[in-house]
C-alpha positions in Angstrom: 0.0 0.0 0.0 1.2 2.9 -1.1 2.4 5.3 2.3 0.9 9.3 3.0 4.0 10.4 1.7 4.0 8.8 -1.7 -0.1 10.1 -2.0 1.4 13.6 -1.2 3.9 13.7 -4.1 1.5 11.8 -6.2 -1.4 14.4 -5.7 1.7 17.2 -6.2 3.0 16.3 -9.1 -1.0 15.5 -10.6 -1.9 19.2 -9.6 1.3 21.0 -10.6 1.1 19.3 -13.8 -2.3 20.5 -14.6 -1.7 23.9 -13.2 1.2 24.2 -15.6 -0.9 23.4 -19.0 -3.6 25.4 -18.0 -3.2 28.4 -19.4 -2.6 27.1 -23.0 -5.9 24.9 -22.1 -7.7 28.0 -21.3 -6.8 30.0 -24.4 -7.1 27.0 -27.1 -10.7 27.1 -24.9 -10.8 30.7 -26.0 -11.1 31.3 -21.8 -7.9 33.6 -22.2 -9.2 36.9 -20.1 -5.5 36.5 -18.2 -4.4 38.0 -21.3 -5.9 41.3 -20.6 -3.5 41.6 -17.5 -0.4 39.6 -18.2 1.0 39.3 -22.0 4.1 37.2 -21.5 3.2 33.9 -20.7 6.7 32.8 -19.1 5.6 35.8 -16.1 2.4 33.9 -15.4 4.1 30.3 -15.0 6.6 32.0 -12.8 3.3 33.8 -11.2 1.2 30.3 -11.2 4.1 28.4 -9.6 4.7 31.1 -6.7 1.4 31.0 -5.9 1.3 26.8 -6.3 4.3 26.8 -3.8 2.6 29.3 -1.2 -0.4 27.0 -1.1 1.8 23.8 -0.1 3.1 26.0 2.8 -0.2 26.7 3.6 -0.8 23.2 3.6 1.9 21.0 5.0 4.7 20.7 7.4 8.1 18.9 7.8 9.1 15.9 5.6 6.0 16.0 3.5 6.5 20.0 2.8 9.4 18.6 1.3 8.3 15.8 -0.9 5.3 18.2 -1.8 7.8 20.6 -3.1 9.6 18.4 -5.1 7.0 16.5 -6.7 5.6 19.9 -7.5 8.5 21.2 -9.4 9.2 18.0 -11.2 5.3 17.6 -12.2 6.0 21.5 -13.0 8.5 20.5 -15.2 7.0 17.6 -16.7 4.1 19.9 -17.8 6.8 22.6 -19.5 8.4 20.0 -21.4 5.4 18.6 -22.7 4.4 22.2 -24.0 7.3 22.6 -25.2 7.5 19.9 -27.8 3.9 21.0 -28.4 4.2 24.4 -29.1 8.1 25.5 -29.1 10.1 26.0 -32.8 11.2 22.6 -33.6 14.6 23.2 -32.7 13.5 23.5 -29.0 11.4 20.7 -29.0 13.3 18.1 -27.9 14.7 20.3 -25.1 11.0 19.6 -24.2 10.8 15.8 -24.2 13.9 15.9 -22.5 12.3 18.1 -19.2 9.6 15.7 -19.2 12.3 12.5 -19.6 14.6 13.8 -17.0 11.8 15.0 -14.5 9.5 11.9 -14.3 13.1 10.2 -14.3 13.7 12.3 -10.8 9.9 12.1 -10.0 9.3 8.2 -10.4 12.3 7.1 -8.3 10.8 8.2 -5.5 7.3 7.6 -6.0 9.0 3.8 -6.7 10.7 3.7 -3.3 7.2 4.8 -1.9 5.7 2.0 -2.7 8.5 -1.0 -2.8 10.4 0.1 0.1 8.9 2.9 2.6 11.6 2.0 5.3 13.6 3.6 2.7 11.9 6.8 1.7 13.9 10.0 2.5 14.1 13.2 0.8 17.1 11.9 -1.3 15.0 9.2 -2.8 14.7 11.8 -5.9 17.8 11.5 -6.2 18.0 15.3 -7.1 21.0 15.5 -5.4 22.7 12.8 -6.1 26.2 14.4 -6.9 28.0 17.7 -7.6 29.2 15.8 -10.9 25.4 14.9 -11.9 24.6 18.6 -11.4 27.8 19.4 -13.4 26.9 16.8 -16.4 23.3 17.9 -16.3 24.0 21.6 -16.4 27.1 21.3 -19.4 24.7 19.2 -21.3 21.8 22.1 -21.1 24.8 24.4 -21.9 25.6 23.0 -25.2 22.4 22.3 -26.4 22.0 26.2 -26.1 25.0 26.8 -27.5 24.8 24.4 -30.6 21.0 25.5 -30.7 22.2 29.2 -30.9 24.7 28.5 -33.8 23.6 25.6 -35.9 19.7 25.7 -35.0 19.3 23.1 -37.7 21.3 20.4 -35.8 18.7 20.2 -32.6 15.9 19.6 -35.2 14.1 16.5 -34.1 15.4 13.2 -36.4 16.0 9.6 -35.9 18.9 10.0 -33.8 16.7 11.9 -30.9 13.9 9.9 -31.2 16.3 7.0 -30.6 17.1 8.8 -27.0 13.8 8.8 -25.9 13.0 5.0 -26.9 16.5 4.3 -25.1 15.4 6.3 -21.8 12.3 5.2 -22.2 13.5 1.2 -22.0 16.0 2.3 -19.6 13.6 3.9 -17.5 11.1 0.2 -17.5 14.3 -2.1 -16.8 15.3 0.3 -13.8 11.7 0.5 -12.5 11.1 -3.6 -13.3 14.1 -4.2 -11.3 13.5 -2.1 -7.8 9.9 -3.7 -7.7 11.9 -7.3 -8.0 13.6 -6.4 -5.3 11.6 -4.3 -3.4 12.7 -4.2 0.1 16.1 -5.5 -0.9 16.8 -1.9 -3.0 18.5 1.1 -1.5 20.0 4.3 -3.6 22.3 3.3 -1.1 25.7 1.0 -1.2 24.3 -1.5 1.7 27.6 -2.4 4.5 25.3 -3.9 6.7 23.0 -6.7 6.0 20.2 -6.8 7.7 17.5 -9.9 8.8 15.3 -9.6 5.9 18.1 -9.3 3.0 17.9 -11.9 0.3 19.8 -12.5 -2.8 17.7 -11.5 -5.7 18.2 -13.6 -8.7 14.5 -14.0 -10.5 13.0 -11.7 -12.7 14.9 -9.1 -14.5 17.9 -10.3 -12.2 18.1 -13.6 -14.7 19.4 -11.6 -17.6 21.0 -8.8 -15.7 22.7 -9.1 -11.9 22.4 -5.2 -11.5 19.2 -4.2 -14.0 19.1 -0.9 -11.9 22.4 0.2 -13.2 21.6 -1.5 -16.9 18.6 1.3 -16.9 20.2 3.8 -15.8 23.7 3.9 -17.7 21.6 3.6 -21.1 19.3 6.4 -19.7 21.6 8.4 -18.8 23.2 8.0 -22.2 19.7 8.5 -23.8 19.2 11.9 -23.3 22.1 13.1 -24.8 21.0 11.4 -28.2 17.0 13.4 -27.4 19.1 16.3 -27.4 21.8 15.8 -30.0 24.4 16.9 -27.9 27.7 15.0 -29.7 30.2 16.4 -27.1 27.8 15.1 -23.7 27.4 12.4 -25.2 30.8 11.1 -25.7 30.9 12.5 -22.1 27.9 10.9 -20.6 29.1 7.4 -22.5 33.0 8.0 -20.4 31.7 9.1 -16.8 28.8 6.8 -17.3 30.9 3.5 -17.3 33.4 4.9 -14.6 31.1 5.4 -12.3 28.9 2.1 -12.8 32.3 0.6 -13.0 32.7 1.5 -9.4 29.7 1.2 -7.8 29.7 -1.9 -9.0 32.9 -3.2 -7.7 31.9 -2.0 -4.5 28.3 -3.5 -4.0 29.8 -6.7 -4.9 32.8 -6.8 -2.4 29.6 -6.3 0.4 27.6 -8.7 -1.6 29.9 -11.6 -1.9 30.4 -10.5 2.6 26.8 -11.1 2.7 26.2 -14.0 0.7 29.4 -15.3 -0.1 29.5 -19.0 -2.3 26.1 -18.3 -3.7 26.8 -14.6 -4.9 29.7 -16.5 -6.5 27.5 -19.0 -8.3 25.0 -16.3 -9.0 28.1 -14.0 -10.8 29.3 -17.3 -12.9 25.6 -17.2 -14.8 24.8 -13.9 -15.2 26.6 -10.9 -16.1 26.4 -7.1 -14.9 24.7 -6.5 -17.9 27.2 -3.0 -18.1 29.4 -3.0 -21.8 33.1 -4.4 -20.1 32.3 -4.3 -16.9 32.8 -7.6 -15.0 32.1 -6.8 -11.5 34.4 -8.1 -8.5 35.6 -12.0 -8.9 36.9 -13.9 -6.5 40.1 -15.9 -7.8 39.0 -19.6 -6.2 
């Protein structure tokens, strides 16, 4: 059953979604008397989600002020994005599937830990700040598709090579999701050092093709939305800092997997792979 918090965010992100297509709903409605007052519709989103955050401060405390919050800026988001592609010159337009991809991304993980593992659920379950280098790789990738945009407008024109992304962050996104509700209680954003009473060894499911689906979905994710944006230099980026870091986390989880489980998270790494392109994991030399 799904806990208060996750109905918070849920009921956020729903009504910050809405409130953020509503004014192009209004005027294709021909109900567009806001345009009497206020001409530039980029001051009434900023206006509409002011006013959207001062009513969740109104209305709750705490921890679930700030899942409310969150799930209203990413549902804010979404709602952008999806105008965006709508509406924008097509060389913008895949900026906009791209804010909807990368906010549900942010959105769902939590909502996903919500409901598989509430134990778990903490303000860092959107993983919004994951790491000064994500923030960095997210904010140079918006940097050159602005750039490039600027100078070759032509080359952010939506082709096969962007649509590509989004069916590549879109499977990515399902394998990542598939795998945390296989697992349920046994997933943590977290590197586990402990194991605890109820821990067990996953291995059914999407954990027969892959040993870590999580990472699977999100390394070709991540990789995904450079190709939605067409961004040639992130990508060859995202494809290097990708790996490295999988690489890593990797290595570790297994060294405190093969603690916790020892001969038969030996077994389970002789039939199935990481899944990651040249990434083996941590063997044991028997």
């Amino acid at each position: 059953m799904l806990i208060r918090e996750g109905k918070i965010s849920l009921f956020s992100f729903i009504i910050s979604l809405i409130v953020s297509i509503l004014p192009e709903l209004l005027l294709r409605l021909e109900f567009d008397y806001y345009q009497q007052y206020i001409e530039n519709i980029w001051i009434l989103h900023a206006l509409q989600f002011i006013l959207l955050n001062f009513l969740i401060i109104l209305t709750f405390r705490g921890f679930s002020y700030q899942v409310a919050v969150r799930a209203a800026l990413l549902g804010y988001i979404f709602g952008i994005g999806i105008l965006i592609f709508a509406l924008a010159p097509e060389s913008w337009r895949m900026f906009g599937i791209y804010a909807s991809v990368l906010s549900f991304f942010h959105y769902s993980e939590f909502m996903t830990i919500a409901w598989t593992n509430p134990n778990a659920i903490s303000i860092d379950s959107f993983i919004l700040n994951h790491s000064m280098a994500y923030g960095i790789a997210a904010c140079s990738s918006w940097f050159e598709f602005i750039v490039e945009r600027y100078y070759f407008p032509s080359m952010k024109v939506p082709s096969s090579i962007s649509y590509f992304g989004f069916i590549m962050c879109f499977c990515g996104e399902i394998l990542r999701k598939l795998a945390i509700f296989t697992a349920k209680r046994n997933f943590n954003h977290l590197v586990q050092t402990e194991k605890t009473v109820d821990h067990e060894l996953i291995t059914h499911g999407v954990y027969r093709m892959f040993r870590h689906p999580s990472y699977v979905g999100w390394f070709y994710w991540s990789i995904g939305t450079q190709l939605i944006l067409q961004n040639p230099f992130c990508f060859l980026s995202y494809v290097m800092a990708s790996w490295k870091f999988f690489n890593d986390r990797v290595k570790i989880e297994e060294i405190m997997l093969l603690n916790f489980f020892g001969e038969e998270y030996i077994e389970y790494q002789n039939e199935v792979g990481t899944g990651l392109p040249f990434i083996s994991g941590y063997k044991i030399d028997l």
